[in-house]
N, C-alpha and C positions, 0 to 999 in steps of 0.2 A: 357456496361452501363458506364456513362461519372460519374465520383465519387471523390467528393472530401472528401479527409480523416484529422480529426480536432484531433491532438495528442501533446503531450506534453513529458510526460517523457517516460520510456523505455516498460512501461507496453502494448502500442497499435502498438509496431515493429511489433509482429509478425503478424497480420492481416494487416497492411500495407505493409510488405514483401510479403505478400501470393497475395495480391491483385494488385502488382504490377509485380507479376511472374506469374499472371492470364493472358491467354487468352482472359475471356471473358468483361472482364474489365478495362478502361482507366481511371487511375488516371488524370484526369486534375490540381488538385492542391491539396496544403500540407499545410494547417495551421496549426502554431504552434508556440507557446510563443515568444516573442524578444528575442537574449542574452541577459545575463549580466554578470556586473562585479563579478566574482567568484576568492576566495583564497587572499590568500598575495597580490598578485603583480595583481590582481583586471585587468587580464585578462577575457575576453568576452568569455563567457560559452553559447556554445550554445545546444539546449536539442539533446535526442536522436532520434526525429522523426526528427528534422532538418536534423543532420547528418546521417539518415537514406535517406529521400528524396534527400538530396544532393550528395548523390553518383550515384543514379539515376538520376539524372539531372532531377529530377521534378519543376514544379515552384511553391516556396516556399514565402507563404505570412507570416507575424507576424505582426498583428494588436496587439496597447497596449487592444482596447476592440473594441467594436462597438459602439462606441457613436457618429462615425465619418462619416459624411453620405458619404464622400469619399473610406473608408472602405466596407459598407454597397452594395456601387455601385458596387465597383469591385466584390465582393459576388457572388450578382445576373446578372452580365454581364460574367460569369462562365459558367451558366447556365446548371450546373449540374442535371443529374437526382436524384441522392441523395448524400448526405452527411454524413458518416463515422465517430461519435466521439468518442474518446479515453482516457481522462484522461486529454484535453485538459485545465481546468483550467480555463476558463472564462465561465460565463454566457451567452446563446445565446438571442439575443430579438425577438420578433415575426419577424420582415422582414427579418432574418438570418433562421429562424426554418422553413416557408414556402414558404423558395427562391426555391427549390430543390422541382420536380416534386414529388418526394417520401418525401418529407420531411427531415429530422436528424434521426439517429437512432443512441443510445449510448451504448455503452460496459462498462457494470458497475462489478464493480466485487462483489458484494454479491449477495442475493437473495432477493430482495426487494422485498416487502417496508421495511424488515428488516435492520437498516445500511444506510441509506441515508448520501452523506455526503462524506467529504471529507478524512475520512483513516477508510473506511470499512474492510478491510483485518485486518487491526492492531486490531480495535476494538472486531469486531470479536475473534481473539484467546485473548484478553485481558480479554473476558466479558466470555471467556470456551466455546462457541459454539464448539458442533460438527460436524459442518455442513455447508457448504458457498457453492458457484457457483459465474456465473455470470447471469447478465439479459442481453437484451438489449431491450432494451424499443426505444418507437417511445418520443421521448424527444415533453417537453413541457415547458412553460415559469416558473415553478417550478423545485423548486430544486430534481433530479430523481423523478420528481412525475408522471413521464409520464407513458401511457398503455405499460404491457409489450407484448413484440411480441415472447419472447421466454426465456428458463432458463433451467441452464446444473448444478449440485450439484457435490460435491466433500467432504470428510470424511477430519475433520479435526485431524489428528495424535496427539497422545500426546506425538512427537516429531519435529513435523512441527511449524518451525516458520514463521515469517509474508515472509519473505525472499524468501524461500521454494513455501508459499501459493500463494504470489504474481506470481513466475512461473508457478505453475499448472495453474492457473490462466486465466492467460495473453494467455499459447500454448491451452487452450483449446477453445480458440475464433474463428481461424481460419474456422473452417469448419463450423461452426454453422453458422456464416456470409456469407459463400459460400452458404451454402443455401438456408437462409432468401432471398438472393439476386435474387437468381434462381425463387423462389417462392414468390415474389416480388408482383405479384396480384392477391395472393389466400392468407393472412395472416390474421388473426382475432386476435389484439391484444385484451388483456384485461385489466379491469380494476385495479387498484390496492387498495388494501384494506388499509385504512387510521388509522383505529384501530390496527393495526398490527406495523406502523410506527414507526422506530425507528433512533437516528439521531446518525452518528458516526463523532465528532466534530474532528477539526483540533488537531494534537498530540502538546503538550507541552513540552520544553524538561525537565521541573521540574518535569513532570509525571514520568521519568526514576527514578530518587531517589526511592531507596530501603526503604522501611519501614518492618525492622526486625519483626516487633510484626505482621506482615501479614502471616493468614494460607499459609502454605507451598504452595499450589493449587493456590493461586491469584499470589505470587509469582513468580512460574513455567508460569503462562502466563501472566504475565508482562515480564519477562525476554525472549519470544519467540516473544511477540507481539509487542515488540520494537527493533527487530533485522530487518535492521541493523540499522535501525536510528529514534529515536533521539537515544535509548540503554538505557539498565539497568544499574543504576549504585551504587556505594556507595560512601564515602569520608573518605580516611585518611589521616590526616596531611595534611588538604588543598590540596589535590590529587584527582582526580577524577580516579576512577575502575570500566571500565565498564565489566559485565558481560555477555560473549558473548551467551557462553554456560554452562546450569549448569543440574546436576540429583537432586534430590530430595529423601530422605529417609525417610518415617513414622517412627516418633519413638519417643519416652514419654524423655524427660531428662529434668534435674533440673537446667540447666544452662541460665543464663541472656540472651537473644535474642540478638543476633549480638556478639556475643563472638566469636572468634577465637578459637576451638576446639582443633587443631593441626595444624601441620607444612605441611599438606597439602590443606591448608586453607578450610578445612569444616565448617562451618558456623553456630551456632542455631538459628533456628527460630520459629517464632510465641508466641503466649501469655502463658505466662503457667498455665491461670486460663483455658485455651480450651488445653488441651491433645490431644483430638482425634485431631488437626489441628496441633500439633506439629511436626517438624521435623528437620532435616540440610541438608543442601544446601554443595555440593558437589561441587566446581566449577573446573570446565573443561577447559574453554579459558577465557581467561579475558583479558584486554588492558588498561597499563596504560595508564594514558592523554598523547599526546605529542606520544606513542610509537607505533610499530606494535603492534598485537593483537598476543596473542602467546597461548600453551597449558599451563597448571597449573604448567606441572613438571617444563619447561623451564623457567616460571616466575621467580617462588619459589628457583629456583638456582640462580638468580640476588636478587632476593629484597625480606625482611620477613617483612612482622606483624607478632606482640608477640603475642605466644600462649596465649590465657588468655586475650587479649586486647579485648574491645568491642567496634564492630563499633555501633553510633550512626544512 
């Protein structure tokens, strides 16, 4: 099957690896984001399905969109039997969705129509589900609104963060796509139910700031559902501390939220008119601004906050 695969970051490798170590399958082309300028010195970053395709010697296109009927041409002058999307980041228009004899079919990683949107994984453990997969759906001119054609679940840990999730993820794509592919004109997608619909918005990095007076539990999945980026974090002395990893303790105490408890930086939190929601925060790995990301003990031998100080 002639199959072009439409990926962006590192989430759609592994079904792009599997599909180009397939027999029964010929990648013809690899779209995927332009570089750009990334870091300091505003060198040209290119993603990971590029440098994935480019080591295979696939031919590799990066349109800025499809608004360009030059674009558009080379598309359907491919003439793929279907199309493979990944996380690729642009919207497709109708003469891009039914260039391709089968259409587009997208690797979405929640369970839709739960999550639609652009950081469903994050939102997910943010919002405490127990529970995600992926879909892939037969893509339509909405945003993942299209029918699904298949869906694989997975238990969210109340140790798994987004980091973690995004790899179960992403490796359990491969064979389900071997499949779908195989069984290519026997599929009965269905429809998806619109009352169910839920949207997981673009992450913010102001969402990362710590709000102490927050039950221990939204806390614990803020701090898992922002790993690793944008991060959890606090501010002292005009410092930014991000929280890589932290435990969480149930436990009633009469101390101001965001106090420095001890010299192993244990933390209080939440309200203390809500008890039952009270606890401290434990921190594990933390990283200042600026430094590696280290364990607690190794921090706390470089740099103290005063026992007694309260972060804001």
């Amino acid at each position: 099957m002639r199959i072009i695969f439409m990926g962006t970051p590192e989430f759609g490798a592994p079904v792009l690896e599997s599909l180009i170590n397939s027999k029964e399958h010929d990648i013809v082309a690899v779209y995927t984001q332009p570089p750009r300028p990334a870091n300091r010195g505003k060198k040209l970053s290119y993603s990971p399905i590029y440098r994935l395709a480019n080591k295979y010697n696939l031919k590799i296109y990066t349109p800025l969109n499809f608004k360009n009927t030059q674009d558009i041409g080379e598309f359907k002058a491919i003439k793929a039997d279907i199309a493979i999307v990944a996380a690729y980041g642009l919207l497709l228009p109708e003469e891009i969705l039914s260039a391709p004899q089968y259409g587009c079919i997208n690797i979405h990683s929640s369970l839709l129509p739960r999550w639609r949107g652009a950081a469903p994984i994050n939102r997910a453990i943010m919002a405490g589900d127990k529970i995600s997969g992926i879909t892939i759906m037969q893509m339509d001119e909405g945003l993942d609104t299209g029918d699904i054609i298949r869906q694989a679940s997975i238990d969210i840990s109340d140790k798994m963060d987004a980091a973690m999730l995004h790899d179960e993820l992403s490796n359990m794509a491969p064979p389900i796509i071997h499949d779908i592919l195989r069984n290519i004109n026997n599929l009965t997608p269905t429809k998806q139910n619109e009352a169910l619909a839920t949207y997981a918005q673009k992450l913010d990095k102001s969402e990362g700031l710590i709000n102490w007076s927050d039950a221990i539990v939204k806390l614990d999945c803020q701090i898992r559902g922002l790993q690793p980026r944008p991060g959890a974090y606090f501010i002292y002395n005009n410092e930014k501390f991000k929280i890589i990893k932290a435990s969480f303790i149930k436990k009633q105490h009469q101390e101001i939220v965001g106090t420095i408890l001890n010299n192993k930086l244990h933390i209080a939190c939440c309200q203390l008119s809500n008890p039952d929601d009270c606890g401290i925060m434990e921190s594990e790995i933390i990283q200042r601004q600026g430094k590696k990301a280290m364990n607690v003990k190794d921090f706390i031998n470089g740099f103290t906050i005063p026992v007694g100080y309260v972060l804001e």
